[in-house]
N, C-alpha and C positions, 0 to 999 in steps of 0.2 A: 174754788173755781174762778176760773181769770179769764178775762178776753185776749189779755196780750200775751196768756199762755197758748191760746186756742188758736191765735193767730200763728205764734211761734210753730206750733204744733202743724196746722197745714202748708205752712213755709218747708219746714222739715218732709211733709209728704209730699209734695210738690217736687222738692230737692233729691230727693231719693226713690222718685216715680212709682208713690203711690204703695211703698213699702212699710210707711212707719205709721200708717192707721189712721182713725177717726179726731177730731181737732173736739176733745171733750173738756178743753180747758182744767187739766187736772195734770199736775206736775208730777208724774208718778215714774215707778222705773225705767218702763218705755222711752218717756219723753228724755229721761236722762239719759239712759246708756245712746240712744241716736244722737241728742246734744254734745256727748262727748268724738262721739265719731265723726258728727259732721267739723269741730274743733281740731282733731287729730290729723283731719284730711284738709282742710284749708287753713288752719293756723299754724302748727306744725306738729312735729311728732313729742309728743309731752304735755305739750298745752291744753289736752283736755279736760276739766276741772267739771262739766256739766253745768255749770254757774251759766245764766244769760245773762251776760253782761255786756260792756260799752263794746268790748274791742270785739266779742262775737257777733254783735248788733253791725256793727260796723261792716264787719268780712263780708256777713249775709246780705248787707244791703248792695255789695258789689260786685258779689260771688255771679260766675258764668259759668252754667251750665253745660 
């Protein structure tokens, strides 16, 4: 259990209006398959790897809604 997965996690609910659930700090399928979609849709098509990394950190921090 992680905080900076829990935060990721309500980042992703937030970004996807309250579709991808509870921020339980636990990096499980869920959290992945949304990480890769939100990857697919703002970083490009192929880019999804579900990895939270620099250049995903990066989008998300500048992503608009």
């Amino acid at each position: 259990i992680s905080n900076r997965v829990a935060q990721w996690q309500a980042f992703l609910d937030w970004f996807y209006d309250g579709q991808v659930g509870s921020a339980d700090g636990i990096y499980g399928d869920n959290t992945f398959n949304w990480t890769k979609k939100f990857q697919e849709e703002q970083i490009g098509a192929g880019q999804g790897d579900g990895i939270i990394g620099n250049k995903t950190l990066e989008v998300a921090a500048n992503v608009e809604k």
